[in-house]
C-alpha angles and dihedrals in degrees: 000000000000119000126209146229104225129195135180125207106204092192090072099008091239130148121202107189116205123197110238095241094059131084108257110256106261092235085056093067093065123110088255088070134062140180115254093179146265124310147178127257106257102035108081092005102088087170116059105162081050087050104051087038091054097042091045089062099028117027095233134049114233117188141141112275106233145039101167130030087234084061095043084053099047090037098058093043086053088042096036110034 
């Protein structure tokens, strides 16, 4: 199982999830964005064909956090502990 780097962008609540063995997108970098922690695929990643075909391609996976307000809740106890 992969893990991944994942970071939010509050600006545009966005997360872009990285695998670990992959370099960090360069616009992540930027002071709108910030590390939340390392995670394994499968716990914040609700998509994971989205997310192998995207990281295939890209490198990195970018996506809105939350559906449901049951996942917003257990994703930003899992993002910010």
């Amino acid at each position: 199982m992969r893990s991944f780097n994942v970071f939010y962008c509050r600006d545009r609540d966005l997360l872009c999830a990285v695998p670990e063995d992959r370099p960090v997108p360069r616009f992540v970098t930027s002071k709108a964005w910030e590390f939340r922690r390392s995670v394994p695929e499968g716990t914040v990643l609700h998509f994971p064909r989205a997310t192998e075909v995207s990281v295939r391609f890209n490198g990195f996976y970018i996506f809105h956090p939350y559906e449901t307000p049951q996942e917003l809740k257990t994703c930003r106890s899992t993002l910010h502990g």
